[in-house]
C-alpha positions in Angstrom: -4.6 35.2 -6.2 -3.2 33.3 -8.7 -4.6 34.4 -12.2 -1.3 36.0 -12.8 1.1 33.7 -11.4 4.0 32.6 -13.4 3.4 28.5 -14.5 6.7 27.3 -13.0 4.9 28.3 -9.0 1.8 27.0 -10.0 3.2 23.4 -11.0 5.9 24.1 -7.4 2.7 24.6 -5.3 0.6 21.8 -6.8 4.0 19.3 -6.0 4.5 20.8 -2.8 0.6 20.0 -1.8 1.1 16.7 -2.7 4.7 16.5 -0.5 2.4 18.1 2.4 -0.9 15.3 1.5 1.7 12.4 1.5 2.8 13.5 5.3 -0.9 13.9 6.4 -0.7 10.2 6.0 2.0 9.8 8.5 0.4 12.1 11.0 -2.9 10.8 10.0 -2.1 7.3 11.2 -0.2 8.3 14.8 -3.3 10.8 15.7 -5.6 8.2 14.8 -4.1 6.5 17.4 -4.8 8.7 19.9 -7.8 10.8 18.9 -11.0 9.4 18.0 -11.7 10.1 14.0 -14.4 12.6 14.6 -12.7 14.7 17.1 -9.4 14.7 15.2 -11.5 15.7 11.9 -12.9 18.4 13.8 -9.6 20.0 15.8 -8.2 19.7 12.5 -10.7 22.1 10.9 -11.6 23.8 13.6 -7.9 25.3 13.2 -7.8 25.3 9.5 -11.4 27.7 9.2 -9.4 29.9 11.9 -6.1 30.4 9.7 -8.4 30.5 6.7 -10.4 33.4 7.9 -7.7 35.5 8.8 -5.9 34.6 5.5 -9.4 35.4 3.7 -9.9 38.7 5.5 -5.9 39.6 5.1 -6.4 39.5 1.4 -10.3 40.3 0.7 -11.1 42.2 3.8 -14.4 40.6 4.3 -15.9 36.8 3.1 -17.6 37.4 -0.2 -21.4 37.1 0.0 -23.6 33.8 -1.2 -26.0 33.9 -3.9 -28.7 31.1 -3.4 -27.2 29.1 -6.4 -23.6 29.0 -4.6 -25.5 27.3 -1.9 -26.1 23.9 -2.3 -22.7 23.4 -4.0 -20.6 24.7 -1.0 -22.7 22.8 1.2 -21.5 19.7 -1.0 -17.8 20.8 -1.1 -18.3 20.9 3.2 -20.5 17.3 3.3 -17.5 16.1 0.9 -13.9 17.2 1.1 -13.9 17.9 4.5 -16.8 16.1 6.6 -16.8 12.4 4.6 -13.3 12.9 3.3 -11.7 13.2 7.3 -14.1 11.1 9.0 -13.1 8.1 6.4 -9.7 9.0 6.6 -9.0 8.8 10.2 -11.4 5.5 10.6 -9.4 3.8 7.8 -6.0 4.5 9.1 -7.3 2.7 12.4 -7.3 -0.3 10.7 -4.8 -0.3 7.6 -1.4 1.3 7.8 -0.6 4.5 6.2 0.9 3.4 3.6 -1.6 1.2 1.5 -3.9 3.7 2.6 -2.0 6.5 0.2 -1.9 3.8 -2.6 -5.6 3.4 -2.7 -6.7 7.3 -2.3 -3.9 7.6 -5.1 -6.5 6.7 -7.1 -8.2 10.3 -6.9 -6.9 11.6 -10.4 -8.3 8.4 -12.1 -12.2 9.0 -10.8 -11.4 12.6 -11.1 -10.7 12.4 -15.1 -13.8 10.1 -15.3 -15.7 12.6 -13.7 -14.3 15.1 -15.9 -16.0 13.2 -18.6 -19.1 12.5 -17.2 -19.7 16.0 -16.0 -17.7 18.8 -17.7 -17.5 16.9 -21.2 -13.6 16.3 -21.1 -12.4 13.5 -23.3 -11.6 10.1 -22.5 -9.0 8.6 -25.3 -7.9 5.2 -25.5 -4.6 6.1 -23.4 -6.5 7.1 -20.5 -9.0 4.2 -20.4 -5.5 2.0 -20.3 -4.6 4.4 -17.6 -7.5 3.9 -15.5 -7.5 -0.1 -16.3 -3.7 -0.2 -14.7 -4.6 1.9 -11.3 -7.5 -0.2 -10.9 -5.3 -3.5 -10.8 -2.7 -1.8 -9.1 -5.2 -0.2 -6.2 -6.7 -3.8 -6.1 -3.1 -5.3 -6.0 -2.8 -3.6 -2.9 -6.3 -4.0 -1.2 -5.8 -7.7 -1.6 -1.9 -8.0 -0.5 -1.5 -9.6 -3.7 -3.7 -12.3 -3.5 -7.1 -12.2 -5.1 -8.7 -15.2 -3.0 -9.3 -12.5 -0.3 -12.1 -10.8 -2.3 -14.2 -13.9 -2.4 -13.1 -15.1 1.5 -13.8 -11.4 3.0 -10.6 -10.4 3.6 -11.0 -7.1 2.0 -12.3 -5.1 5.1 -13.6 -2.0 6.5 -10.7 0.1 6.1 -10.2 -0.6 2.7 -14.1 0.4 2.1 -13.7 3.6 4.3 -10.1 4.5 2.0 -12.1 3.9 -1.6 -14.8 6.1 0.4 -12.1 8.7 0.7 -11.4 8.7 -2.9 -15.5 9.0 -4.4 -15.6 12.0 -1.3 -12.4 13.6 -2.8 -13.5 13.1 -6.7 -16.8 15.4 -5.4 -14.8 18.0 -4.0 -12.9 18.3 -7.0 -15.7 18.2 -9.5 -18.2 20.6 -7.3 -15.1 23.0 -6.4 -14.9 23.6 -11.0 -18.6 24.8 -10.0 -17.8 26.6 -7.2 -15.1 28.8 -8.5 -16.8 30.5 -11.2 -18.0 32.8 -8.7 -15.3 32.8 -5.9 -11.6 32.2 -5.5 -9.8 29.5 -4.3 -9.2 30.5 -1.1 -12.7 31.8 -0.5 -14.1 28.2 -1.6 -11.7 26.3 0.7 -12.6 28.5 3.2 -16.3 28.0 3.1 -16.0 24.5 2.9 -13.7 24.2 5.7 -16.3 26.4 8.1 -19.4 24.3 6.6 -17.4 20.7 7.0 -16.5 21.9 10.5 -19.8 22.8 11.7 -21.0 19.8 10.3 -18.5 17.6 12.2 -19.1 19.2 15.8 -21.8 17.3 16.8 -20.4 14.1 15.6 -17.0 15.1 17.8 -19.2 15.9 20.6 -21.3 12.7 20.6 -17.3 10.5 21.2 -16.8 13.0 24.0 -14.2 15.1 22.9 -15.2 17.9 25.6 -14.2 15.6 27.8 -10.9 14.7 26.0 -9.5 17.2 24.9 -7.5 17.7 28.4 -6.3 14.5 27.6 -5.0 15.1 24.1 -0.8 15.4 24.0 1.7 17.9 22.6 2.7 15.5 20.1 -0.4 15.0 19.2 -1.7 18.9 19.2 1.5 18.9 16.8 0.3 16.7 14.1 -3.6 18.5 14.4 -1.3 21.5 13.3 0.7 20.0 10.5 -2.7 18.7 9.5 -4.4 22.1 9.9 -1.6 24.1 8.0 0.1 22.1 5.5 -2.7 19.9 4.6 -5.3 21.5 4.7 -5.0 25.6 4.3 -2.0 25.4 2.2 -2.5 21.9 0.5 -6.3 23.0 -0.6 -5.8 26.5 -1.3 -2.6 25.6 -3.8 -4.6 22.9 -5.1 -7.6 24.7 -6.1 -5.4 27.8 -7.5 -4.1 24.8 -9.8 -7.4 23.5 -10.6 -8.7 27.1 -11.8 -5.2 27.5 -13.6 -4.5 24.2 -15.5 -7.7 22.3 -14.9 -8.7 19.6 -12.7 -7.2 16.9 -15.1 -4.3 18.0 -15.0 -3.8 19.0 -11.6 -5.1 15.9 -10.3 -1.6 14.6 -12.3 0.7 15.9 -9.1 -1.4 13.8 -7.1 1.2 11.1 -8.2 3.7 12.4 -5.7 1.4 11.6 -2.6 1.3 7.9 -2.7 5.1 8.3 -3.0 5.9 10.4 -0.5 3.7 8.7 1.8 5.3 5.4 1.1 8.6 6.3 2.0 7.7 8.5 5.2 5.7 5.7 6.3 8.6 3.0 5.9 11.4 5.5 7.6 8.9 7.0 10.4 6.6 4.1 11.0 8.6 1.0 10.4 6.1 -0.3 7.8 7.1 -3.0 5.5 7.6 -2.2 1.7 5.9 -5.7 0.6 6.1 -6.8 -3.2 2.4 -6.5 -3.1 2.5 -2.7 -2.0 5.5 -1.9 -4.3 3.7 -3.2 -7.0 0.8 -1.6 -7.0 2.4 1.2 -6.8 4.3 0.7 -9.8 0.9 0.1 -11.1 -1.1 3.0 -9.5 1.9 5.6 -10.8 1.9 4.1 -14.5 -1.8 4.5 -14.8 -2.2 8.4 -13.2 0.5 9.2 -15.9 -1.3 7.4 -18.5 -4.3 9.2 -17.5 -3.5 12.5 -17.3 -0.9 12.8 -19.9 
């Protein structure tokens, strides 16, 4: 679907993914509030698998079959970008705001190129190990609020953990879905994750008792499930893994810059969140490193 695109709409899709992944935070934060982080995974996907299946068949006419060597890898892009990736995400933005949370998964790109490395034999040069040094300090700038005694006096806590976990779950979802591609598209491999991740988070939404809930769940929030469903996840993935197979993960990973950016000022206009000097800069920080990185 997008072998013969022109460059200029792969590079406007990969920034418009990022637009969409820097609101998920915002709607991420107020469903969190109102749906438990297994349930809301699940509606989420749930929705997502529907709109991708009909996009898949629309296009293909039928899902493509597995050969037992796809197996295990899809399996991983399910158990990573879309079961450990949601369930962290909405249990992190219970406890830190929205904000510092897209600071921190900013750091995707960075464990992405080091993966890169370690896995597909891309180099590392002396830019991007500077790169990678300055989001570090600037994701840690953050976790701490700008003040490094927290590490040693606990004050780093679980949301924090369950954000970085969002980023290693993330950084295996891009890696596996280079893997994955060789033998399908991109919308075929997000589909297939979505349906496994979504059959692997049912029982987990059951157990908080979401058939008991769901009565209970409100427009507004049925409303952000959707933005989730559509714009972050069928259209963010999809465009994202179109740029992946066209550019490369490096380099796609790059647009990933615009999330923590978008996210920051969403969540200060929509959710009243203070910009402290602390977030802003580690931000500064975060940004200058992803560039160094994957210039």
């Amino acid at each position: 679907m997008s072998g013969t695109a022109p460059l200029w709409q792969i590079y406007m899709k990969l920034a418009l993914a990022a637009v969409f992944w820097g609101g998920t935070f915002i709607s991420g934060k107020l469903l969190a509030a109102e749906v438990a982080p297994f349930t809301a995974a699940f509606l989420r996907f749930a929705l997502a698998t529907l709109l991708l299946l009909i996009l898949t068949r629309r296009y293909f006419g039928r899902l493509p079959g597995i050969n037992g060597d796809d197996l295990v890898p899809l399996l991983l892009l399910g158990l990573s970008g879309v079961f450990a990736y949601n369930a962290l995400f909405f249990s992190g933005l219970m406890w830190i705001e929205a904000s510092r949370a897209a600071v921190i998964i900013a750091n995707n790109p960075v464990m992405i190129a080091l993966g890169a490395a370690l896995f597909y034999g891309e180099s590392l040069t002396l830019k991007k190990f500077v790169g990678i040094g300055l989001s570090v300090i600037g994701a840690v700038t953050v976790v701490v609020r700008g003040d490094l005694g927290q590490i040693l006096s606990g004050g780093v806590g679980w949301g924090e953990l369950m954000i970085f976990g969002c980023v290693l779950s993330w950084t295996t979802y891009s890696l596996v879905g280079r893997r994955v591609m060789r033998h399908f598209s991109p919308l075929v491999a997000v589909t297939y994750s979505a349906a496994i991740g979504t059959f692997l988070l049912f029982p987990f939404a059951l157990l908080e008792g979401m058939s008991t809930r769901l009565s209970g769940i409100s427009v507004v929030a049925w409303g952000h499930i959707g933005y989730l469903a559509l714009f972050g996840t069928v259209l963010g993935f999809v465009w994202y893994y179109q740029g992946i197979v066209r550019i490369g993960s490096t380099r796609a990973g790059q647009f990933i810059n615009i999330v923590p950016l978008t996210a920051v000022c969403l969540s200060i206009l929509l959710l009243g969140e203070p910009l402290t000097w602390s977030l802003l800069v580690g931000l500064m920080f975060v940004s200058g490193g992803l560039y160094l990185t994957n210039k």
